[in-house]
C-alpha positions as CSV (number, residue, x, y, z in Angstrom):
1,X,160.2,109.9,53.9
2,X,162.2,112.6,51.9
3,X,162.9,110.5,49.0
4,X,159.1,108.9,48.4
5,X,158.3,109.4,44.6
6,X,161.4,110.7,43.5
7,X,162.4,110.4,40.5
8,X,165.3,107.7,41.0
9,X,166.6,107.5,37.5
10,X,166.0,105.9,34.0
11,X,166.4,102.2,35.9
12,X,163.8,103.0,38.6
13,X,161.4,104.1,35.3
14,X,162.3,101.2,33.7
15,X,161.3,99.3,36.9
16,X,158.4,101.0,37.2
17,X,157.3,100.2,33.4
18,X,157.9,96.5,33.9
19,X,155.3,96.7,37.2
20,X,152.9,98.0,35.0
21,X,153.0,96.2,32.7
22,X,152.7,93.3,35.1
23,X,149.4,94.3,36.0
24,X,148.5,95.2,32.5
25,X,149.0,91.3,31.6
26,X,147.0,90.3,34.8
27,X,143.9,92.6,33.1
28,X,144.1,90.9,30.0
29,X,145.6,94.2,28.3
30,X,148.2,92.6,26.4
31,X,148.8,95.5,24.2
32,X,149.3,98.0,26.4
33,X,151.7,95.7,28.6
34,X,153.7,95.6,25.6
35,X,153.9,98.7,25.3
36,X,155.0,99.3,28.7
37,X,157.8,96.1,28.9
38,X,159.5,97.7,25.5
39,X,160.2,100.9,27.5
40,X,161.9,99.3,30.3
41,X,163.7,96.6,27.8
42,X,164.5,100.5,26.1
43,X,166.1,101.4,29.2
44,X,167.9,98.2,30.3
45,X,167.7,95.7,27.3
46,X,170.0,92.9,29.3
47,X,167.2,92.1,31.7
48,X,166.5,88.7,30.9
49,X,163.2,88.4,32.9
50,X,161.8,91.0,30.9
51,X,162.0,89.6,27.7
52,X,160.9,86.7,29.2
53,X,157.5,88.5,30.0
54,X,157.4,89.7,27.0
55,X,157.3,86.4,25.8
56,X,154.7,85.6,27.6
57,X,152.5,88.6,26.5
58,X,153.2,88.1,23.0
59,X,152.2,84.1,23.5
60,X,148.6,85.5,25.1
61,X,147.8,87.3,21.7
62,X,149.2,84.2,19.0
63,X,152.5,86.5,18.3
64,X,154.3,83.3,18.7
65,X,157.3,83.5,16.5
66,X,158.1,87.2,18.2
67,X,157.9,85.1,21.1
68,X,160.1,82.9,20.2
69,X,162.9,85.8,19.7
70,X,162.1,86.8,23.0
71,X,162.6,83.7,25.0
72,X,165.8,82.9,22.8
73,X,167.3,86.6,23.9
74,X,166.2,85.9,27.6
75,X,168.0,82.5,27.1
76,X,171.1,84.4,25.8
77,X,171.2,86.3,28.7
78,X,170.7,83.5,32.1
79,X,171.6,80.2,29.9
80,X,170.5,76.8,31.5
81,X,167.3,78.6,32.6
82,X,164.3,76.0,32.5
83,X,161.6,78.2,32.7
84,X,162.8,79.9,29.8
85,X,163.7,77.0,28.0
86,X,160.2,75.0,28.2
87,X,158.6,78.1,27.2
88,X,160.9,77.8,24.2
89,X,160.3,75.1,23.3
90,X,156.4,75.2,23.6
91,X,157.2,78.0,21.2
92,X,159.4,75.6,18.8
93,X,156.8,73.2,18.8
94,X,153.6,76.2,18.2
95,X,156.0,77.2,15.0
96,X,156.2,73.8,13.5
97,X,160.0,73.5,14.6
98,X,159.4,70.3,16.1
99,X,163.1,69.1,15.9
100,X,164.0,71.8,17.6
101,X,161.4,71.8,20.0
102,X,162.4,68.3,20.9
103,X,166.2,68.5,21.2
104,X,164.9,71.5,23.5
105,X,162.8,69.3,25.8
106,X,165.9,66.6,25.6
107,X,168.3,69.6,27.1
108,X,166.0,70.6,29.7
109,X,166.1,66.9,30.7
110,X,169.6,66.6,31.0
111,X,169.7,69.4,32.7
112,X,166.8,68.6,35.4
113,X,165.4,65.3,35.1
114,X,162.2,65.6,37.2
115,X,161.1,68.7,35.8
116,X,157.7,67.9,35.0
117,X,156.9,70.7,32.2
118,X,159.4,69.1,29.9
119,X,157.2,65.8,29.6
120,X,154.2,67.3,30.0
121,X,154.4,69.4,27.1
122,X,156.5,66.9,25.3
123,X,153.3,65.1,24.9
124,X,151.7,67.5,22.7
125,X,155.3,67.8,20.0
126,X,155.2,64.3,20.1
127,X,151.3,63.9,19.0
128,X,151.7,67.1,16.4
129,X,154.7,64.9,14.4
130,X,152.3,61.5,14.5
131,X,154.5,59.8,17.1
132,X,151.3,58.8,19.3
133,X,153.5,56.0,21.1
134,X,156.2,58.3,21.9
135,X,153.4,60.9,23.4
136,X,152.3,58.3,25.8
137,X,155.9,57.4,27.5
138,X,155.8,61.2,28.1
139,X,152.6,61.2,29.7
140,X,153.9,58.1,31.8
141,X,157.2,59.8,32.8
142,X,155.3,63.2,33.8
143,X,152.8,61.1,36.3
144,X,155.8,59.9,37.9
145,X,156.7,63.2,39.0
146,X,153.2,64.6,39.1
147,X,150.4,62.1,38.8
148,X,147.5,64.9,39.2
149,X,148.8,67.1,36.1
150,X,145.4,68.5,34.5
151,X,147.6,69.6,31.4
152,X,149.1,65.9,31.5
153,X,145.8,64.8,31.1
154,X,145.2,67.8,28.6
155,X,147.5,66.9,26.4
156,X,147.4,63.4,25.9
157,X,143.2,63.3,25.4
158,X,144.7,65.5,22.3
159,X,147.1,63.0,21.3
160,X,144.0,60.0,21.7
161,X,140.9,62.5,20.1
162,X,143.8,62.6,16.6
163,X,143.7,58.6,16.7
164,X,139.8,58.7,16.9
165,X,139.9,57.2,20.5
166,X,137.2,59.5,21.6
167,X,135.7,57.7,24.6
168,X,139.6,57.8,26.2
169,X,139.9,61.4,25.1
170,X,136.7,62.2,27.1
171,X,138.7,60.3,30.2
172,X,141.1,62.0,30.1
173,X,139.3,65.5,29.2
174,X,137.0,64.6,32.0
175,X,140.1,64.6,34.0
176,X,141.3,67.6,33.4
177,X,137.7,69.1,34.0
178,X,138.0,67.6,37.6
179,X,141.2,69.1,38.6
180,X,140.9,72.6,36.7
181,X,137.6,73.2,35.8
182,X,138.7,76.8,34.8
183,X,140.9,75.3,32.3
184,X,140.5,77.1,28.6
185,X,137.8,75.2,26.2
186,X,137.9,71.9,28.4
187,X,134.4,71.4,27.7
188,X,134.3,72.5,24.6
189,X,137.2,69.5,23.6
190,X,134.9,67.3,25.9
191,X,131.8,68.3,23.4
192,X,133.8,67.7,19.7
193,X,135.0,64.4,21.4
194,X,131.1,63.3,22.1
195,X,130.1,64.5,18.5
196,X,133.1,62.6,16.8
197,X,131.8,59.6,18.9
198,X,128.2,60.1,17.9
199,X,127.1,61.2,21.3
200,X,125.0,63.7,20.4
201,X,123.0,64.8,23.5
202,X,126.6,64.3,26.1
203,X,128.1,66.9,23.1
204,X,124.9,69.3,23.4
205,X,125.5,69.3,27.1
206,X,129.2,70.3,27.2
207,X,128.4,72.8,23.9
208,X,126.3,74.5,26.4
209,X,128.5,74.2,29.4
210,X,131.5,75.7,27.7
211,X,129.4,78.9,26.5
212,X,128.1,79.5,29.8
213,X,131.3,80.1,31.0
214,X,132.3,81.9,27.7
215,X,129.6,83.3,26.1
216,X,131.0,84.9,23.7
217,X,134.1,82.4,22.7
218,X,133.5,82.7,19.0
219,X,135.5,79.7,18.1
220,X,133.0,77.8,20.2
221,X,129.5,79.5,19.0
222,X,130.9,78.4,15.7
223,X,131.6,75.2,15.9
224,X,127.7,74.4,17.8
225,X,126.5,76.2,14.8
226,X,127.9,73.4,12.7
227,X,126.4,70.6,15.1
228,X,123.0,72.1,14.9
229,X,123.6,72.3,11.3
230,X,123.7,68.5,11.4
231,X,120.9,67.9,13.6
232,X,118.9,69.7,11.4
233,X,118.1,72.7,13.1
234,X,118.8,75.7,10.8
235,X,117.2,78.3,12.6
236,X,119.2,77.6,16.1
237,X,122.1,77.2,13.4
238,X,121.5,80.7,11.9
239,X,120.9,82.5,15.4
240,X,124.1,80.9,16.6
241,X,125.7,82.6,13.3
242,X,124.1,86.3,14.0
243,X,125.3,86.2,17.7
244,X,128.9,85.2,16.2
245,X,128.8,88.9,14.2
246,X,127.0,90.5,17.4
247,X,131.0,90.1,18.6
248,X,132.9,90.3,15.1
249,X,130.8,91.7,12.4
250,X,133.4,90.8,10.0
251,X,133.9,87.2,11.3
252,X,134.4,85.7,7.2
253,X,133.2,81.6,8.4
254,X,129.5,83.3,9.9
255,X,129.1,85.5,7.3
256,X,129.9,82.5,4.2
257,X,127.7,79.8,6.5
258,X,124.9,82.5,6.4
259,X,125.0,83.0,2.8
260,X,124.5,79.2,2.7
261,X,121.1,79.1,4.0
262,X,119.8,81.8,2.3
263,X,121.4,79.9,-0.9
264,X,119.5,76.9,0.4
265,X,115.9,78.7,0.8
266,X,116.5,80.2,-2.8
267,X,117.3,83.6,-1.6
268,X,120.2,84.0,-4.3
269,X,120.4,87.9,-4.0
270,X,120.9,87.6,-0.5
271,X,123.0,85.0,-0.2
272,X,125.0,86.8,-2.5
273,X,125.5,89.8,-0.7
274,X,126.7,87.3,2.3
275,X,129.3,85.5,0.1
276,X,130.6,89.1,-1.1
277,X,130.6,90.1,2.6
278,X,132.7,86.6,3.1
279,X,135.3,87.4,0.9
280,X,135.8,91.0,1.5
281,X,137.0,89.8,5.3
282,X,138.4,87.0,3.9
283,X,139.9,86.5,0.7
284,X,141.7,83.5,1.2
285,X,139.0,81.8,3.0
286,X,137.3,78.8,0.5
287,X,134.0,78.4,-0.3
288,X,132.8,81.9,-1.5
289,X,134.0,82.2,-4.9
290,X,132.9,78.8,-5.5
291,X,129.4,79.3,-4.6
292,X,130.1,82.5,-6.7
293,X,131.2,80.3,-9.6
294,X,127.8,78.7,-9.6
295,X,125.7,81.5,-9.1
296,X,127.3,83.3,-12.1
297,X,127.2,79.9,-14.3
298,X,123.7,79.8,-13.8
299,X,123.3,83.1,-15.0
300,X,125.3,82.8,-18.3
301,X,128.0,84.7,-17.0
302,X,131.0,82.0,-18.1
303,X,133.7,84.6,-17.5
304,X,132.8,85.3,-14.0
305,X,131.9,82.0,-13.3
306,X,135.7,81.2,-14.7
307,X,137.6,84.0,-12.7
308,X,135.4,82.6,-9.3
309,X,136.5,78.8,-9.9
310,X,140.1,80.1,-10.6
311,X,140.3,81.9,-7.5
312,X,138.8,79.4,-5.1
313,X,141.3,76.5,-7.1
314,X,144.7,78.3,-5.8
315,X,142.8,78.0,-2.0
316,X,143.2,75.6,0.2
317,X,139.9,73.5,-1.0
318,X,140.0,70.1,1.2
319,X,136.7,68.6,0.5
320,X,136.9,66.4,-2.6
321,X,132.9,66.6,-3.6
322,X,133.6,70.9,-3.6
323,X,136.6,69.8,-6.0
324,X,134.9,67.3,-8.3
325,X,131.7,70.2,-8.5
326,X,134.6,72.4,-9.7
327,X,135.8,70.0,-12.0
328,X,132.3,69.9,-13.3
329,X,131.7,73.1,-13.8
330,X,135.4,73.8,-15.3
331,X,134.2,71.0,-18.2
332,X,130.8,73.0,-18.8
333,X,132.8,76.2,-19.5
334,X,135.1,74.6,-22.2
335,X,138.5,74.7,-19.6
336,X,139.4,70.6,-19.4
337,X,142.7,71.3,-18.0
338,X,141.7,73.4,-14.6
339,X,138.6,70.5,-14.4
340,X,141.7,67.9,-15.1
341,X,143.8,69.2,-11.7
342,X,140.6,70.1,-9.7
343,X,139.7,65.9,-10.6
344,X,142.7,64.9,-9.8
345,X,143.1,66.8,-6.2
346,X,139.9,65.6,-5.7
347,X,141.2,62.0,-6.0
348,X,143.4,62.2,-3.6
349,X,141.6,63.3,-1.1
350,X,139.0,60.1,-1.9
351,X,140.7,57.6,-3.8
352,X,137.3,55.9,-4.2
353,X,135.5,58.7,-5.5
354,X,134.1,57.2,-8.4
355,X,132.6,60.1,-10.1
356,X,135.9,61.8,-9.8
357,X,137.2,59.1,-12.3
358,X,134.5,59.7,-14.3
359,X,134.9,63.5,-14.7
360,X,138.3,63.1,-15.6
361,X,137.4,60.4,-18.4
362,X,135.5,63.5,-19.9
363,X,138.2,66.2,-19.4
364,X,140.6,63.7,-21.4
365,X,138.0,62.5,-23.9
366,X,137.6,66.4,-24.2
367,X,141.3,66.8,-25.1
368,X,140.7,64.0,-27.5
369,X,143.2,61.4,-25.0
370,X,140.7,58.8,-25.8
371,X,143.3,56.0,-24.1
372,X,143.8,57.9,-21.0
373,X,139.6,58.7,-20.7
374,X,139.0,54.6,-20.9
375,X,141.4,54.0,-17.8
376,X,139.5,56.8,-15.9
377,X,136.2,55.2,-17.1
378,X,137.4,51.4,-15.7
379,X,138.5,52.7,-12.5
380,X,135.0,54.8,-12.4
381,X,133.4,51.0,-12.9
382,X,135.7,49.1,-10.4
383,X,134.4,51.7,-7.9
384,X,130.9,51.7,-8.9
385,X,129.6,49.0,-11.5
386,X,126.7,50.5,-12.3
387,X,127.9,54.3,-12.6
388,X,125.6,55.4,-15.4
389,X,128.2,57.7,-16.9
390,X,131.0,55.7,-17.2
391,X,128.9,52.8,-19.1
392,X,128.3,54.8,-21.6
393,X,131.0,56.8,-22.1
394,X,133.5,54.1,-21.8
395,X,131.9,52.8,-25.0
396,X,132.0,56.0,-26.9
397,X,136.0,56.6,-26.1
398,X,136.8,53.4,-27.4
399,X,134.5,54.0,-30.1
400,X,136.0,57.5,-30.6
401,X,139.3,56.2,-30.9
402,X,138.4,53.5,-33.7
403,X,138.3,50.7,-31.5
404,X,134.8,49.2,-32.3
405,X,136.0,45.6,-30.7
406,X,136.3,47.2,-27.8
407,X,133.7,49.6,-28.0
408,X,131.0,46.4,-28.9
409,X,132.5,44.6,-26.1
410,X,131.5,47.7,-23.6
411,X,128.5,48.4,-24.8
412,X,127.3,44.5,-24.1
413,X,129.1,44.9,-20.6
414,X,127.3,48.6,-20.0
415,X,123.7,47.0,-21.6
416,X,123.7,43.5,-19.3
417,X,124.0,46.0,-16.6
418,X,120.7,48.4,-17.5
419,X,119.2,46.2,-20.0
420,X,116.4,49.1,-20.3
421,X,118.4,52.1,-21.0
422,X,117.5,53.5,-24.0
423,X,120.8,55.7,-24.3
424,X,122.5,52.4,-24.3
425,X,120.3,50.8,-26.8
426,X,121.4,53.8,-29.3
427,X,124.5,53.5,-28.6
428,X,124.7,49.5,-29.1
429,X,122.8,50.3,-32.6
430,X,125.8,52.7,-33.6
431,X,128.1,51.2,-32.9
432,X,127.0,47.9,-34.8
433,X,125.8,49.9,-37.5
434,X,129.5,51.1,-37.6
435,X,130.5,47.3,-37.8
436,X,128.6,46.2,-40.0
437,X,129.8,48.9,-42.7
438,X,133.5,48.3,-41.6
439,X,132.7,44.6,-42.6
440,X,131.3,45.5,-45.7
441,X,134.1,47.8,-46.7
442,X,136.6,45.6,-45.8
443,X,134.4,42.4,-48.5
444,X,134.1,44.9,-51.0
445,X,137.8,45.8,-50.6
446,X,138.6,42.1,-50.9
447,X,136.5,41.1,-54.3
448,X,138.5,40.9,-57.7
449,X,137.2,43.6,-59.7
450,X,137.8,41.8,-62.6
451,X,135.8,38.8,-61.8
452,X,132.6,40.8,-61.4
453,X,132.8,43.1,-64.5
454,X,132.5,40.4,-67.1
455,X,129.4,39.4,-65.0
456,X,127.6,42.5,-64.8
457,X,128.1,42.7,-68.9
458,X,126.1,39.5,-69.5
């Protein structure tokens, strides 16, 4: 025809942009479809499908609060649209804006009860914001409409794996398996399931079966170099970590686990050179700069050591042993205020951390709170009787402060307990030596001076 590839205008460019970028998305080229959808939206910036796509595109690469601008322009523009909305409130709900995700999901009810997206991905705000029973009528609702759902099924073995029912997790995982075996990471949720369970070999099996079909799904590779870790089998572990940098050499979480090892064999240099490797990628990653810390302690460098512990306290540091280490090391250097919060945090990630009390009996015995190190040093004892630490030093704070009743009174306790500690046995002598001259200075202070002079002259 006359007209074929003519140049029809800036909306026919705009149109042709928005094809592209189409099949751009379809490829997996996500950039370059968003390159392509902003110079149609330049063109005509009122087409609401558009934005819609480029909602979806910026979803696909974890952009998700741009995402969420785009779906809420694309809702400005065709209002009541429930495609649209459900995506936006996926969004809500991938943001943390779970009140507004919900009220989001409520609309799109009102406005279409058997649409099935609005329960099925109800399921998932509902188990986020701990409402587990509320997550359930969702998935109930949705298999009224659609009983063969594999996200359904998806999304509530994620609401059942965060209540530690495991074997219904794999169900319903299983489930999902069954009617989309293509779905993302379903084995690999079907595998952390098994290991939380304690089925080791069933987790092996789906570890493997997830990295067949994605060999190189870092997140997975990762987390099967962590079970191997804990079978015991550091050298699969480590060649699990050098594949992981085959596909991101700057992957921070490989690099750290590898500077581990070589910690572990005594290879400090290297392991070093790891951990710096770690936290180049990674600053905000924990774990470097405390092995760091302990690395330059050992050597005598107390300033380093100092600047490392500092740094890893203001991460996020979950693990209450790391935390009580830090504590540790925070007393050696002379700092009892940093050891004081690192204690404490650690405390309440393990309330029953008994060593934790103890640590923080030092730090206040070290700031010379002698009250507040004996009710650290009695919760240390209701948690462990026969902490070594605590026994003694309970004595010694009570004996610090000038309370030698009390001091006597733990020793006895502390030397029933470990009748052959020698450390104890000093102690006990000290502190009766003490007594006794208390005793006798408190006689002598009692005696009439005047009655013993005329004595002595005779």
């Amino acid at each position: 025809m006359l007209f074929d590839g003519a140049d029809c205008g800036p909306y026919d460019r705009a149109e042709r942009s928005a094809r592209k970028a189409f099949d751009l998305y379809e490829d997996g080229k996500m950039t370059q479809a968003l390159v392509e959808l902003d110079r149609a939206l330049e063109i005509n910036p009122t087409n609401s499908a558009w934005h819609f796509n480029k909602g979806l595109t910026l979803d696909a690469i974890n952009r998700f609060e741009e995402a969420t601008s785009e779906y809420e322009t694309a809702l400005q523009l065709s209002p009541d649209d429930l495609e649209i909305l459900n995506a936006l409130a996926v969004d809500y709900t991938r943001t943390g804006l779970y009140d507004r995700a919900l009220a989001t999901f409520e609309y799109i009810e009102q406005v279409d009860s058997k649409f099935e997206p609005c329960y099925c991905n109800r399921i998932i705000t509902y188990a986020e914001t701990g409402q587990h029973d509320l997550a359930e009528q969702m998935f109930y609702l949705a298999q009224q409409i659609e009983s063969d759902c594999p996200l359904c099924y998806y999304n509530i073995g994620n609401s059942l794996f965060a209540r530690g029912q495991f074997k219904k997790a794999v169900r319903c995982w299983m489930r999902t398996a069954e009617l989309e075996p293509t779905h993302p990471q379903i084995h690999y949720r079907i595998a952390q399931a098994f290991w939380s369970d304690g089925e080791r070999d069933f987790a092996r099996e789906h570890f493997l079966a997830e990295l067949r079909t994605n060999p190189a799904d870092v997140e997975v590779i990762m987390d099967f170099a962590l079970f191997l870790l804990e079978l015991g089998e550091v050298e699969s572990a480590q060649e699990k970590f050098h594949r992981i940098l085959e596909f991101d050499a700057g992957f921070a979480p490989a690099l750290f686990y590898l500077g581990e090892l070589s910690f572990n064999r005594g290879e400090i240099e290297k392991a070093v050179e790891f951990f710096e490797r770690a936290m180049e990628k990674d600053a905000a990653m924990p774990g470097p700069h405390y092995r760091m810390a302990q690395h330059a302690l050992s050597c005598g460098r107390t300033g380093d050591a100092r600047a490392h512990l500092l740094t890893e306290l203001d991460l996020d540091v979950d693990d209450a042993n790391t935390l009580m280490s830090m504590g540790s090391m925070f007393l050696t250097i002379g700092d009892p205020d940093h050891a004081t919060q690192c204690l404490l945090r650690a405390t309440g990630l393990d309330k029953r951390n008994a060593d934790a009390y103890y640590y923080l009996g030092i730090a206040a015995a070290n700031k010379g709170y002698y009250e507040d190190s004996s009710r650290f040093f009695s919760r240390a004892l209701e948690l462990n009787a026969v902490h070594p630490g605590a026994l003694k030093d309970a004595a010694l704070a009570h004996f610090a402060s000038g309370d030698t009743t009390k001091a006597a009174e733990q020793i006895a306790r502390a030397r029933a307990t470990l009748p052959a500690d020698s450390e104890l046995r000093a102690i006990d002598y000290g502190i009766r030596l003490t007594r006794l001259t208390d005793r006798l200075g408190r006689l002598l202070r009692r005696l009439d001076p005047r009655t013993i002079l005329p004595r002595l002259r005779r």
